[in-house]
N, CA and C of each residue as an Amber inpcrd file, in Angstrom:
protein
   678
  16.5420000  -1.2480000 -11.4780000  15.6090000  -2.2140000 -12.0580000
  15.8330000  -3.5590000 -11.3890000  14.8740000  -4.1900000 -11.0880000
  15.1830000  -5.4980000 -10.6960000  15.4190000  -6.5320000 -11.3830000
  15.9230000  -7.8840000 -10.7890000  16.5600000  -8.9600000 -11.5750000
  15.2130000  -9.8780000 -12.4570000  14.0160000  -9.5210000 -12.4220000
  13.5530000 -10.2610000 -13.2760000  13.1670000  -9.4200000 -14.2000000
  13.2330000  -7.8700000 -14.4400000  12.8300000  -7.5360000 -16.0480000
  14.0950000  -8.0000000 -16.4290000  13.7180000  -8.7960000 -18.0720000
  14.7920000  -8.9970000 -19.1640000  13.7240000  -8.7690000 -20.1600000
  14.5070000  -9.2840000 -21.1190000  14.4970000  -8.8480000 -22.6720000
  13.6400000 -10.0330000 -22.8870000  12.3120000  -9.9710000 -24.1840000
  11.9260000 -11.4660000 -24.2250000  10.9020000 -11.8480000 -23.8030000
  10.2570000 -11.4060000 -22.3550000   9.7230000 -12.0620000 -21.6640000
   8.3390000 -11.4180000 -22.3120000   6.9100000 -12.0170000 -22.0310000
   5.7410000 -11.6270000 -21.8190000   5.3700000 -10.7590000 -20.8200000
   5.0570000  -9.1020000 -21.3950000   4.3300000  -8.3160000 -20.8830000
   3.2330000  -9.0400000 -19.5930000   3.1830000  -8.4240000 -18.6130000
   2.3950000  -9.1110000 -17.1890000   2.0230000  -7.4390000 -16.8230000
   0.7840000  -8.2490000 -16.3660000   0.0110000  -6.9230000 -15.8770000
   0.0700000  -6.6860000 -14.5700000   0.1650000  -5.1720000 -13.7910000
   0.0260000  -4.6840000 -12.4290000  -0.9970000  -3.9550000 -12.6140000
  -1.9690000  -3.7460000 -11.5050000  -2.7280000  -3.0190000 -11.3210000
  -2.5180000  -2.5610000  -9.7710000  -1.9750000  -0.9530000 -10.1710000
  -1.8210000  -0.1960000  -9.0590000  -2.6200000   0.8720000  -8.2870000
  -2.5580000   0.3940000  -6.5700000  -3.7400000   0.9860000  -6.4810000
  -3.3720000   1.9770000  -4.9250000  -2.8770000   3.1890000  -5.4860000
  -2.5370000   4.0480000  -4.5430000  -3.2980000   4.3150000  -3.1180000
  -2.6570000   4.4130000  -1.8940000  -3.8680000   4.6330000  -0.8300000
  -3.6090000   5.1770000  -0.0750000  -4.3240000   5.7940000   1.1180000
  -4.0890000   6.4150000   2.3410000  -3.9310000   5.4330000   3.6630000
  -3.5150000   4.5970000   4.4450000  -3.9570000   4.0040000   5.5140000
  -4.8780000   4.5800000   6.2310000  -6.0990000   3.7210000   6.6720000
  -6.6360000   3.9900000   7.8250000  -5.9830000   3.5910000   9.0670000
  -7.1180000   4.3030000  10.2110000  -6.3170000   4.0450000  11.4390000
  -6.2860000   2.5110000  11.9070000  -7.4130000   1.7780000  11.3780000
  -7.3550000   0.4200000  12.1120000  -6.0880000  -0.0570000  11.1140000
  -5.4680000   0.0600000  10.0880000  -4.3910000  -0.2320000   9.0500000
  -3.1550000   0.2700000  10.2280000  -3.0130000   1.1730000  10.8870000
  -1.6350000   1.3390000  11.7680000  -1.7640000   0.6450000  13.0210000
  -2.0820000  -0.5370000  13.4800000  -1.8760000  -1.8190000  14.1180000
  -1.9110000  -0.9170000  15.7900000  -0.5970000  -1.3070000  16.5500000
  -0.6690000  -0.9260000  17.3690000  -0.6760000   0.2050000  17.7460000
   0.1570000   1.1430000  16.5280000   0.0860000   2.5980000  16.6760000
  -0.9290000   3.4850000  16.4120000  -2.0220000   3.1890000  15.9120000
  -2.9920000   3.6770000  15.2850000  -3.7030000   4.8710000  16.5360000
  -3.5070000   3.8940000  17.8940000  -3.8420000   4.9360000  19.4190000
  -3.2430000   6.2350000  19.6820000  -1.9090000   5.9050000  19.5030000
  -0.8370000   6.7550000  19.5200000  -0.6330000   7.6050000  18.7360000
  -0.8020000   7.4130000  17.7260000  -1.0300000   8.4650000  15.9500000
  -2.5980000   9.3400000  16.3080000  -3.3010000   8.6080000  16.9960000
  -4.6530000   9.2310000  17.3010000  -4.7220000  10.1810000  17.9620000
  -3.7050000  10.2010000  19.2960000  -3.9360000  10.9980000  20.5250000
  -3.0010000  11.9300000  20.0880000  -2.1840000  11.9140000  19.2960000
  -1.1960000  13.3060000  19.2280000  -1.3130000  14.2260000  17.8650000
  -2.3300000  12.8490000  17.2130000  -2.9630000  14.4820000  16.1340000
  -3.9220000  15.0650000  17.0540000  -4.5140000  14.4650000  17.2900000
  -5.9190000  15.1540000  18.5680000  -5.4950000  16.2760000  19.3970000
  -4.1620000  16.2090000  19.9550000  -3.0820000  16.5910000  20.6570000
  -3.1960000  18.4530000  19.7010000  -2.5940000  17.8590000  18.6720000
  -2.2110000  18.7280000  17.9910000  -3.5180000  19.8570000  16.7740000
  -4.2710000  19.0530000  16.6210000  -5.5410000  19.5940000  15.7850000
  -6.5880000  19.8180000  16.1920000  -7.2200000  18.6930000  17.8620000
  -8.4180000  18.3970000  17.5310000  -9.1540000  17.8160000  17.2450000
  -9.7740000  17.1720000  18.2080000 -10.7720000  15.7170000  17.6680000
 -11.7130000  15.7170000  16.4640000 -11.9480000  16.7710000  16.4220000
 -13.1350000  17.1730000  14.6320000 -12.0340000  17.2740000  13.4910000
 -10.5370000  17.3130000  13.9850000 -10.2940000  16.7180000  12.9180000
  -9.3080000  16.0420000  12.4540000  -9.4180000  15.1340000  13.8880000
  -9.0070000  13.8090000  13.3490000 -10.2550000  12.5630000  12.6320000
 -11.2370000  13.2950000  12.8690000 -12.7910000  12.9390000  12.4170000
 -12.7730000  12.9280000  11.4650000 -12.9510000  14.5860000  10.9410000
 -12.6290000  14.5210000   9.4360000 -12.1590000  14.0060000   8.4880000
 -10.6850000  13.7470000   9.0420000  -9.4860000  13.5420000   8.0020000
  -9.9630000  11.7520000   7.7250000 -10.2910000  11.4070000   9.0140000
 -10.6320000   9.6130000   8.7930000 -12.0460000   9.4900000   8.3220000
 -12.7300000  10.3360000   8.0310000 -13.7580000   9.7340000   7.4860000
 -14.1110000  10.2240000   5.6700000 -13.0790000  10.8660000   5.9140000
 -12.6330000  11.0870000   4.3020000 -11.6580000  10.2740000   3.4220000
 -10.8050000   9.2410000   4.5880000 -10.3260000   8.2210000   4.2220000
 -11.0450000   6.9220000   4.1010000 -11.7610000   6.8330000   4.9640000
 -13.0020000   5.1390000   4.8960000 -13.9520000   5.7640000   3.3260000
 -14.8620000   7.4790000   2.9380000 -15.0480000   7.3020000   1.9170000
 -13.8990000   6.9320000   0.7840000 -12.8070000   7.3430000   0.6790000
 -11.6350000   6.7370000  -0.5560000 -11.9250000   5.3430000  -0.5900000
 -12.0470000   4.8420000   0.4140000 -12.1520000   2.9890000   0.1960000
 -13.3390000   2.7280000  -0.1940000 -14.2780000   3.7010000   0.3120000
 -15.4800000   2.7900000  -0.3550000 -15.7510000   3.1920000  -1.5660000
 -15.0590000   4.0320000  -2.3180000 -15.1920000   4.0090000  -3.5550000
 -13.8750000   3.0100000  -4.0650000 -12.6380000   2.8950000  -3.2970000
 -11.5240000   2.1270000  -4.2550000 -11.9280000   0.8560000  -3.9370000
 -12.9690000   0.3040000  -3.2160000 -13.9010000  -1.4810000  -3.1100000
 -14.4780000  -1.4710000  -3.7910000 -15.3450000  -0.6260000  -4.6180000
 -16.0830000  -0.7280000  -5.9330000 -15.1940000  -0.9020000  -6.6960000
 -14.1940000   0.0230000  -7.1650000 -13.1620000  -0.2440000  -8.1510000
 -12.5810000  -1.2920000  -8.1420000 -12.2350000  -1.4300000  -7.2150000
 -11.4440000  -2.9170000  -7.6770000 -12.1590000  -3.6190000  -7.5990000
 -12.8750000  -5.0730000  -6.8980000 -13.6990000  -5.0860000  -7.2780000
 -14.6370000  -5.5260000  -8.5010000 -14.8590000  -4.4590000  -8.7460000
 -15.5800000  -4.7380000 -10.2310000 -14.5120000  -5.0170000 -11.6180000
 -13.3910000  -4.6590000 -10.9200000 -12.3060000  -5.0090000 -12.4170000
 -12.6630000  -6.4480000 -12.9290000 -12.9610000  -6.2630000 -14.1310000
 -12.8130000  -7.8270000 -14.4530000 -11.5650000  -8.3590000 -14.6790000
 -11.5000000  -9.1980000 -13.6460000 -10.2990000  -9.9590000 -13.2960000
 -10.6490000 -11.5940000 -13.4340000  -9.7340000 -12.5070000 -13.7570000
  -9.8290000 -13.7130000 -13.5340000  -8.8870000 -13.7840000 -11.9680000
  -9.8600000 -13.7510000 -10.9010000  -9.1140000 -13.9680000  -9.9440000
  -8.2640000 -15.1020000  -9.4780000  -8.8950000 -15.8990000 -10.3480000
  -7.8400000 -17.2650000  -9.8450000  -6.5110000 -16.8190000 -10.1150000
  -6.7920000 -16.1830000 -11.5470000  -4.9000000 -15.9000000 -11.8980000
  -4.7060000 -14.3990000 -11.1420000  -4.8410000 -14.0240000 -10.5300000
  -4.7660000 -12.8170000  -9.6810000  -3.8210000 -12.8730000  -8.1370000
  -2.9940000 -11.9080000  -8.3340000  -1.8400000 -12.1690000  -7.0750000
  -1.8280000 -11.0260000  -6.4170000  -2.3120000 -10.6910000  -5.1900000
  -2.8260000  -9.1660000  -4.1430000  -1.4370000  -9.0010000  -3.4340000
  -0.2970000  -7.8160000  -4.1830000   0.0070000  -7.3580000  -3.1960000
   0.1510000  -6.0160000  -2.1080000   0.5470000  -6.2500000  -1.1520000
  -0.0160000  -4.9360000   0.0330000   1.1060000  -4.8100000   0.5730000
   1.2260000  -3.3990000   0.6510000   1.7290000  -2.4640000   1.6740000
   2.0260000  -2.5460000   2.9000000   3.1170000  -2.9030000   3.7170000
   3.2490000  -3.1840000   5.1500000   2.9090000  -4.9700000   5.6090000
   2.9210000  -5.3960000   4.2360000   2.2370000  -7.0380000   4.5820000
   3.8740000  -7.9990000   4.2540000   4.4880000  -8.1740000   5.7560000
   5.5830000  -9.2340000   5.2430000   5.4990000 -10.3930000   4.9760000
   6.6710000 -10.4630000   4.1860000   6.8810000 -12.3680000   3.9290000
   6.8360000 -12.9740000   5.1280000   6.2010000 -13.7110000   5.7280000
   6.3570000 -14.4960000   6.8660000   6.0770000 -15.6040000   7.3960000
   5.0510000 -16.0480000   5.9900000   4.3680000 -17.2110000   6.6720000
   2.9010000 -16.8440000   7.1250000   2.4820000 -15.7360000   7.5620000
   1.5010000 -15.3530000   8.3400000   0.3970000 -14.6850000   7.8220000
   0.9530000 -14.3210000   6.3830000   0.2910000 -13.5450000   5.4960000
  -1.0890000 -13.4600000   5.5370000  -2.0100000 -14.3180000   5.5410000
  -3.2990000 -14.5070000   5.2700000  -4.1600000 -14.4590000   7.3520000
  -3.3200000 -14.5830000   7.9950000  -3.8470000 -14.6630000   9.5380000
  -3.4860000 -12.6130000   9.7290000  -2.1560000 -11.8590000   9.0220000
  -2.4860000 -10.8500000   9.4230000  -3.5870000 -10.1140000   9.0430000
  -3.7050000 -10.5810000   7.7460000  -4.8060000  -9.6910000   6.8220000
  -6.3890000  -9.8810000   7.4800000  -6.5900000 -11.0010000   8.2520000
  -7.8450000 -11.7240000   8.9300000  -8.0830000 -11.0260000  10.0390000
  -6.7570000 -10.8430000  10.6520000  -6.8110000  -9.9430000  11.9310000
  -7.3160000  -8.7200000  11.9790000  -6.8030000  -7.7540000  10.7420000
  -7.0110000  -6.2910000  10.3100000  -7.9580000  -6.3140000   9.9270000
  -8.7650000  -7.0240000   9.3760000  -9.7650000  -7.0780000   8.4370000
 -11.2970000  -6.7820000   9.5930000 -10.7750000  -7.6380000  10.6910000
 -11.8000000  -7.7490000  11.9020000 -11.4080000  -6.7540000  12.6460000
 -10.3870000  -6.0070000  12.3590000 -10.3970000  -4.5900000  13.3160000
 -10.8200000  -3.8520000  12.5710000 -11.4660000  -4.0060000  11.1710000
 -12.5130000  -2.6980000  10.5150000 -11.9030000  -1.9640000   9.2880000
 -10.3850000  -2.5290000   9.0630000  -9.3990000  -2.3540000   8.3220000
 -10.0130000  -2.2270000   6.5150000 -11.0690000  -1.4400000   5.9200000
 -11.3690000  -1.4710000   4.8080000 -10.2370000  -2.4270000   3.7420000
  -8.6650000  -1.9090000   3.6270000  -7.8480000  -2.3190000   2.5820000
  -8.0130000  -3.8460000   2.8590000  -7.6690000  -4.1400000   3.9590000
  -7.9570000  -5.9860000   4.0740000  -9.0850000  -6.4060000   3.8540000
 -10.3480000  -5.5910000   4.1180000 -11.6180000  -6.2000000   3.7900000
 -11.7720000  -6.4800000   2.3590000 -11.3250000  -5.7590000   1.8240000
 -11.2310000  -6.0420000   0.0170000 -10.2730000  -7.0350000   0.0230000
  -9.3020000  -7.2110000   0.4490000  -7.9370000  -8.4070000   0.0100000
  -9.1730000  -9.7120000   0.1310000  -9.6770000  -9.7680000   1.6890000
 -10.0650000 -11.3300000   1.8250000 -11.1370000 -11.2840000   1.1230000
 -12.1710000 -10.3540000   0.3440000 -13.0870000 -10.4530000  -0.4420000
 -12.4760000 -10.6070000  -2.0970000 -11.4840000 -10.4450000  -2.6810000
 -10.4340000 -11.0530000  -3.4280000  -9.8020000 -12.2680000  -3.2670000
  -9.3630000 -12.6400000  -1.8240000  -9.3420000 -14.0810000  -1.8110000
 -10.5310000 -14.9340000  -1.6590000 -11.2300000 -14.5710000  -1.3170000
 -12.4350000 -15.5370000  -1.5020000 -13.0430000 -15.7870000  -2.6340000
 -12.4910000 -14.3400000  -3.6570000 -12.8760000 -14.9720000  -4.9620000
 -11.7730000 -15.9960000  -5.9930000 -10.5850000 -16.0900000  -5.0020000
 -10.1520000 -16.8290000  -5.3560000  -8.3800000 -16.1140000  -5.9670000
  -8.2080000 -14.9680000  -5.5050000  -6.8690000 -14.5850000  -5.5560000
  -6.0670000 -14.6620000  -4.5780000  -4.7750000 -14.8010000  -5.0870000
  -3.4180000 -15.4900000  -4.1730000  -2.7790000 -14.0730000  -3.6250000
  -3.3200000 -14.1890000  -2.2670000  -2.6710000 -13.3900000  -1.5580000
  -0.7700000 -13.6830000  -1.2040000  -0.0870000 -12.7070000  -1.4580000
   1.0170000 -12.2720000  -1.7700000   1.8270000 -11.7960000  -0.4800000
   3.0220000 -12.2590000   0.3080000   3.7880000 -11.4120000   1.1490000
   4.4700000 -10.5060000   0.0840000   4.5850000  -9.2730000   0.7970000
   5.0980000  -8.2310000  -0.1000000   6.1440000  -7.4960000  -0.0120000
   6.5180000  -7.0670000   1.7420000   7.4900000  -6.5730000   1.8070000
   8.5170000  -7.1100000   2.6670000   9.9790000  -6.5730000   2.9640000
  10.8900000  -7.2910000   4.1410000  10.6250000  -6.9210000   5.1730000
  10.6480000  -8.2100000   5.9770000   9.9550000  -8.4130000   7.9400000
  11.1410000  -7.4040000   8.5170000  12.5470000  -7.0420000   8.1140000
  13.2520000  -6.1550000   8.9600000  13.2000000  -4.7010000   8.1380000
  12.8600000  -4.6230000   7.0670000  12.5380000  -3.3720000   6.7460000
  11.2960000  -2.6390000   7.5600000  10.2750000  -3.4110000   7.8340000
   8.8830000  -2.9250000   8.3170000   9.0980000  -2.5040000   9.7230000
  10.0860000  -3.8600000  10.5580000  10.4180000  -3.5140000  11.8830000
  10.9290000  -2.0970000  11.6320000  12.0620000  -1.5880000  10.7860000
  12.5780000  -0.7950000  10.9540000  11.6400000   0.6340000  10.8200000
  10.8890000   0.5440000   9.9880000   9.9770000   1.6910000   9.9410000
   9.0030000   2.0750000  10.8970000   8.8770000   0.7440000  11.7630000
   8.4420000   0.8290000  12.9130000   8.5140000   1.5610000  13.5540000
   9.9540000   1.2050000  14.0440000  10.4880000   1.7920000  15.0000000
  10.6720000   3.5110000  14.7830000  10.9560000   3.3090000  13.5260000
  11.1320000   5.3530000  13.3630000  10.1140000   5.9500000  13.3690000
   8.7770000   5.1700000  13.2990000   7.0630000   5.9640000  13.5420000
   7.6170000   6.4040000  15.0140000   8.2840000   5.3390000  15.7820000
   8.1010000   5.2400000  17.2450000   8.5000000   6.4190000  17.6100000
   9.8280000   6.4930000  16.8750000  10.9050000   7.8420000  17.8130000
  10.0860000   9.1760000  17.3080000   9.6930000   9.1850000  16.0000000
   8.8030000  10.4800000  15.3330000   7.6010000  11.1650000  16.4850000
   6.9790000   9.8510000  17.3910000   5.8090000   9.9040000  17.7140000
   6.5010000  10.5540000  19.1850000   7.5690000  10.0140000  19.4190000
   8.6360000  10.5920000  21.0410000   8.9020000  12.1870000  20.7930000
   9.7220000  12.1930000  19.5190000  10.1910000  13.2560000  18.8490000
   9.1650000  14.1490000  19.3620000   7.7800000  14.1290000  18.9120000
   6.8840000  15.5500000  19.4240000   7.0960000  15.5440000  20.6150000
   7.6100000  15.2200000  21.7070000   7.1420000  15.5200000  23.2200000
   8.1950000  15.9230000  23.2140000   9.3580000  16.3570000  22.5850000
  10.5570000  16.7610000  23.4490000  10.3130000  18.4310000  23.1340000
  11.1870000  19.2640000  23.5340000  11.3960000  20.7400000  22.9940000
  11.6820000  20.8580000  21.7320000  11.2560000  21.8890000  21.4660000
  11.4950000  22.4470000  19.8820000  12.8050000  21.9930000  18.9860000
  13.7670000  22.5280000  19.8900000  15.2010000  22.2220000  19.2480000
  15.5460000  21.0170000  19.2310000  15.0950000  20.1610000  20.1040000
  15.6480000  18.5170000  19.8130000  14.8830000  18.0990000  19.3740000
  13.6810000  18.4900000  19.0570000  12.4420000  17.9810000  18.3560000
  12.8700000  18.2130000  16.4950000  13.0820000  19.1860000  16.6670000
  14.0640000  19.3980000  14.8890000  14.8540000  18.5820000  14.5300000
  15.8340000  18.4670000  15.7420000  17.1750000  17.9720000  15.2650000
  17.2030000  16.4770000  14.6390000  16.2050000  16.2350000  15.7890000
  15.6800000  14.3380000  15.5060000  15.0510000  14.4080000  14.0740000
  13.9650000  15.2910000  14.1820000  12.9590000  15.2530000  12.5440000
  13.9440000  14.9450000  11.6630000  15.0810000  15.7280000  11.7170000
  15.6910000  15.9230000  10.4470000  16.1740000  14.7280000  10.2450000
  17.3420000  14.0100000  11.2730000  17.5460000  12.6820000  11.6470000
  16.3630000  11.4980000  10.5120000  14.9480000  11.7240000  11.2640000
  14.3830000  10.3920000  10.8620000  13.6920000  10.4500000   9.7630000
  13.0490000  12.0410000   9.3220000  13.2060000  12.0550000   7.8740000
  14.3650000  11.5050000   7.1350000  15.5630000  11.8630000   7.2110000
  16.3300000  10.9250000   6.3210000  16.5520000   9.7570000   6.4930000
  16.1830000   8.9550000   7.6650000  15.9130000   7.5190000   7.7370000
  14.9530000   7.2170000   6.7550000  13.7560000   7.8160000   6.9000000
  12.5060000   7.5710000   6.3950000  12.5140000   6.9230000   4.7260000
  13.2660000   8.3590000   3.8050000  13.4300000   8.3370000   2.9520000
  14.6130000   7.2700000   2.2110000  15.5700000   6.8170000   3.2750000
  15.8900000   5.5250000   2.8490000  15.4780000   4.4260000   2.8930000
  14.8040000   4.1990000   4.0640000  13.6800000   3.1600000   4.1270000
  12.4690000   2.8400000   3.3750000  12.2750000   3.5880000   2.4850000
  11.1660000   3.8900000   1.4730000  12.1560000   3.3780000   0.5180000
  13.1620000   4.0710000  -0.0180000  13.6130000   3.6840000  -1.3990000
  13.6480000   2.1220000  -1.0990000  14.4220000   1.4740000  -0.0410000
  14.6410000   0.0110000   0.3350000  13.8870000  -0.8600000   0.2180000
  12.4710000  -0.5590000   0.6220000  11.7480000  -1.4320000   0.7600000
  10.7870000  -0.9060000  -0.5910000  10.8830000   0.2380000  -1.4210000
  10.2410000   0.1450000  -3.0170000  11.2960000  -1.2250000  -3.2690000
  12.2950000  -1.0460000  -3.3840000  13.4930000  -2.0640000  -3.9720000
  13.2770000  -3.5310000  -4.2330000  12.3220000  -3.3370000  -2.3180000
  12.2750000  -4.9870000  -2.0660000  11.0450000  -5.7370000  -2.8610000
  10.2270000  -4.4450000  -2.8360000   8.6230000  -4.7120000  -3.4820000
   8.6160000  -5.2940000  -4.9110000   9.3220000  -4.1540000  -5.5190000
   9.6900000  -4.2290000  -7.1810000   9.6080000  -5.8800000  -7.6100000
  11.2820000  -5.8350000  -6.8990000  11.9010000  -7.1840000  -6.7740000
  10.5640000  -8.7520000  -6.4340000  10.5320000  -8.6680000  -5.4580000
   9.5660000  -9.6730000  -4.8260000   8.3960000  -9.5950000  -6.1230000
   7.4760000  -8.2890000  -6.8610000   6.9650000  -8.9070000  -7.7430000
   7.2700000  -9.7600000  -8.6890000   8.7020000  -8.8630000  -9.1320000
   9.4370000  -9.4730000 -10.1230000   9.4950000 -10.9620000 -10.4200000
   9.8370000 -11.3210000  -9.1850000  10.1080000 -13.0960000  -8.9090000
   8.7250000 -13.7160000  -8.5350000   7.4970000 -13.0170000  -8.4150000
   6.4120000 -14.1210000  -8.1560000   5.3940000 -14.2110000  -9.0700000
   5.1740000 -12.8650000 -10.0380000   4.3860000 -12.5950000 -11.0410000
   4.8440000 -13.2730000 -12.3160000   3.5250000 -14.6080000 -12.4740000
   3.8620000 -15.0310000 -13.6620000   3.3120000 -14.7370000 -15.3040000
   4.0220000 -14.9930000 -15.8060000   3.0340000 -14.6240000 -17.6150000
   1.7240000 -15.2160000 -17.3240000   1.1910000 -14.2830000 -18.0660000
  -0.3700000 -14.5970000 -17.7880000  -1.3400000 -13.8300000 -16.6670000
  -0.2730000 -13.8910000 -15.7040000  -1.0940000 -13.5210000 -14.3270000
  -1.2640000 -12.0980000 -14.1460000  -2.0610000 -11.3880000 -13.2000000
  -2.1200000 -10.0420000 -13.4210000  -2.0990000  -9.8180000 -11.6310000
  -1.6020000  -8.6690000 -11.6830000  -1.0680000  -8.0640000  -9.7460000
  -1.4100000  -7.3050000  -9.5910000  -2.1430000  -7.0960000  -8.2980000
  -2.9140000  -5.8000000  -7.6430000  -2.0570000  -5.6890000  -6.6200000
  -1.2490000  -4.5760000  -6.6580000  -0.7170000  -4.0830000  -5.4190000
  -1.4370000  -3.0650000  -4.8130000  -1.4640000  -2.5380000  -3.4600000
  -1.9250000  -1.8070000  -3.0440000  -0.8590000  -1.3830000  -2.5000000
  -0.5910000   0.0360000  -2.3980000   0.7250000   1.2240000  -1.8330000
   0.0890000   2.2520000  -1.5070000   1.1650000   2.9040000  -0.6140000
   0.4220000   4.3950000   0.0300000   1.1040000   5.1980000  -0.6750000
   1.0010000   6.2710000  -1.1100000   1.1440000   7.6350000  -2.0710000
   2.4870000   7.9190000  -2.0030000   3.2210000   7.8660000  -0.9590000
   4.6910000   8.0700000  -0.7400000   5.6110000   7.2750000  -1.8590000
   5.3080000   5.6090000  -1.8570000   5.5070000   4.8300000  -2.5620000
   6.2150000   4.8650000  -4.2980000   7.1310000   4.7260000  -4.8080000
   7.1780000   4.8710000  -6.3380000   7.6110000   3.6500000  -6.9850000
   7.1920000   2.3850000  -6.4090000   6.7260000   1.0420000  -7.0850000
   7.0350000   1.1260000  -8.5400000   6.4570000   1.5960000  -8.8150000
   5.8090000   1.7560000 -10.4540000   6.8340000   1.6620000 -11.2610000
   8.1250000   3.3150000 -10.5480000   8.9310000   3.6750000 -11.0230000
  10.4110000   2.6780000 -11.3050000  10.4160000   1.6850000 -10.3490000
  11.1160000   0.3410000 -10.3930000  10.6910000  -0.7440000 -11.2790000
   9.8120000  -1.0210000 -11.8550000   9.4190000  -2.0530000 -12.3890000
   9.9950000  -1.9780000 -13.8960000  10.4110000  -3.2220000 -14.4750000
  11.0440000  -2.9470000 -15.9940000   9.7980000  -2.7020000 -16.9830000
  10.0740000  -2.8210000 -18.2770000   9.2320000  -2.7870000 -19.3470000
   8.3650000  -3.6550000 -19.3860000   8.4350000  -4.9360000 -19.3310000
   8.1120000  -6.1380000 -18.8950000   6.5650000  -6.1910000 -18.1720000
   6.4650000  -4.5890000 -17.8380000   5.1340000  -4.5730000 -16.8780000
   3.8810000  -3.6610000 -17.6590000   2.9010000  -3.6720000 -17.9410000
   1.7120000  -2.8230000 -18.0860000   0.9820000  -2.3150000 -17.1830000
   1.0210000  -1.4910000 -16.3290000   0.7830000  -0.8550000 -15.4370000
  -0.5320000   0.0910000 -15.4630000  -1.5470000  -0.3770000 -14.7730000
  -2.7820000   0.4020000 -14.4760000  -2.6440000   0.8340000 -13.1120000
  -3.1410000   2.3370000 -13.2830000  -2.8850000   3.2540000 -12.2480000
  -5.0390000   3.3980000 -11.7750000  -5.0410000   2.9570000 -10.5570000
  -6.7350000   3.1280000 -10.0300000  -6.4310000   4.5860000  -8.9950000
  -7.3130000   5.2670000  -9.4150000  -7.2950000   6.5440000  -8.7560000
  -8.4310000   6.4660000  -8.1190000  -8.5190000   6.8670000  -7.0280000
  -9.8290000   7.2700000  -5.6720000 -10.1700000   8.1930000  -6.1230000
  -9.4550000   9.5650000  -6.5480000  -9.9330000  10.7750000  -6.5020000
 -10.5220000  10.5970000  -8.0960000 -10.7080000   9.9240000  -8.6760000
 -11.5930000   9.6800000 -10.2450000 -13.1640000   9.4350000  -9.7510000
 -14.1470000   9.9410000 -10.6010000 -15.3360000  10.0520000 -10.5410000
 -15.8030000   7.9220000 -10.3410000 -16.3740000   7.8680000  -9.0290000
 -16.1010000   6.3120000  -8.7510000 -17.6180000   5.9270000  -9.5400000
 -18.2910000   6.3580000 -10.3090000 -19.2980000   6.1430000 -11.7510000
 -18.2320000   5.5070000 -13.0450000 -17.2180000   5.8780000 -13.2210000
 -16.2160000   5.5210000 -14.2970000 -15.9370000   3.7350000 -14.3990000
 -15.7520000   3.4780000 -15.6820000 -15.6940000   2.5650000 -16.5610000
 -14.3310000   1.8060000 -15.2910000 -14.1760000   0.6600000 -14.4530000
 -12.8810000   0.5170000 -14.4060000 -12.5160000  -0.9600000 -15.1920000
 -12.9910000  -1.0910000 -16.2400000 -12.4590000  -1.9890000 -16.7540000
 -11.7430000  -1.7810000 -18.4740000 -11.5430000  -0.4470000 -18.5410000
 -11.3300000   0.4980000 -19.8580000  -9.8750000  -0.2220000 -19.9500000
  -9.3160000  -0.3520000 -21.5170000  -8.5680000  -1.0530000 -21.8050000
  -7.1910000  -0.2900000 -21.0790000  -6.1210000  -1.0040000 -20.4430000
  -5.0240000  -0.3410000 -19.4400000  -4.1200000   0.5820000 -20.6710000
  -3.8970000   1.8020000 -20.0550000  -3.3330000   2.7130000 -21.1850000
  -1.2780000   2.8420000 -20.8140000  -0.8510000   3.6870000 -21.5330000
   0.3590000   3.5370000 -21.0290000   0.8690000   3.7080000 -19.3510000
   2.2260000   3.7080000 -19.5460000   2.6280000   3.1920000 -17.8820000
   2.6190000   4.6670000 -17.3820000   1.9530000   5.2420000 -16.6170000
   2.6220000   6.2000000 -16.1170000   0.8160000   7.5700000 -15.8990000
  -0.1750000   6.7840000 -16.8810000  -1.3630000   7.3200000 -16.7010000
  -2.7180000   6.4830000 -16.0730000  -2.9120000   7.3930000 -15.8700000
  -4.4410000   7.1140000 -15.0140000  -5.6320000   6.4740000 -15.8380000
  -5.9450000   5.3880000 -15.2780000  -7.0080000   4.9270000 -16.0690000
  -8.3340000   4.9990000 -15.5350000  -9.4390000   5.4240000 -16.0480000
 -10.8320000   5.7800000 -15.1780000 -11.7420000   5.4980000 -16.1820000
């Protein structure tokens, strides 16, 4: 649990909003992730798979969105977005490479919500880098191609718990009473599962009929609200 649930405090709202990355969302690698599923599947379906991800967004941009939110008091945080200073120039950047999840952030900040750094600048490097070796990893032979998997899967999975850790935390300390937080996370993610009592937690599902109510009163922590 992190250092700001205590005892006492005013319930603060998250609104969590599970996702897939698109390809313009994996920055420089997005080429490289391209050519070796292609590699491996097939251009129809690396087609597929991404255009079944741009529909998820255009139904999770309605959803959110339409939440009635007081955006002024509204704090966006994202997935792969570090503390840096830069916060609002990366999201501008992605956003103009076609990046759906950022196109909703700066259409949230323009209505007037405080975009949020979210995760640690050497945690992200680090996950970086293990996309990198994963993406090497396929070109070698079978047997060293295992040996590594196994290797950076268990990197992976510490690097995930680390940087849930850092996320938790970092809300912890910026989310104030009153205010309500839209994070956005990719499915791997268990955010949720870190956060103290302290939090009311709405779960936005893509795969929910995107006709549904999303402004239905937030139910307990741990269910789906539609």
């Amino acid at each position: 649990m992190h250092a700001c649930a205590g005892q006492g405090r005013a319930v603060r709202s998250l609104i969590y909003v599970p996702m897939i990355h698109s390809e313009a969302d994996l920055g420089s690698l997005g080429g490289v992730v391209r050519q070796r599923y292609q590699e491996a599947f097939g251009r129809s379906a690396w087609e597929r798979k991404f255009s079944s991800v741009d529909a998820m967004w255009t139904g999770l941009a309605g959803k959110v969105l339409d939440l009635p939110l007081d955006w002024r008091r509204t704090r966006l945080y994202q997935d792969g977005l570090p503390v840096c200073g830069r916060e609002a120039e990366i999201v501008r950047d992605l956003a103009r490479q076609g990046s759906r999840n950022h196109q909703i952030l700066l259409e949230a900040i323009r209505r007037g919500a405080t975009l949020m750094g979210t995760e640690s600048a050497p945690l992200i490097v680090a996950e970086y880098r293990r996309v990198q070796k994963l993406i090497e990893a396929s070109r070698l032979l079978e047997s060293e191609s295992n040996a590594l998997g196994i290797e950076l899967h268990a990197e992976g999975e510490r690097l995930l718990r680390e940087r849930d850790a850092f996320i938790a935390d970092r809300i912890g300390t910026t989310l104030q009473d009153g205010e309500t937080g839209v994070l956005f996370i990719g499915l791997l993610h268990r955010v949720d599962e870190l956060l103290g009592n302290d939090y009311k937690v709405r779960h936005v599902i893509h795969s929910l009929p995107f006709g549904a109510d999303p402004g239905r009163p937030t139910e307990e922590r741990g269910r789906d609200v539609h």
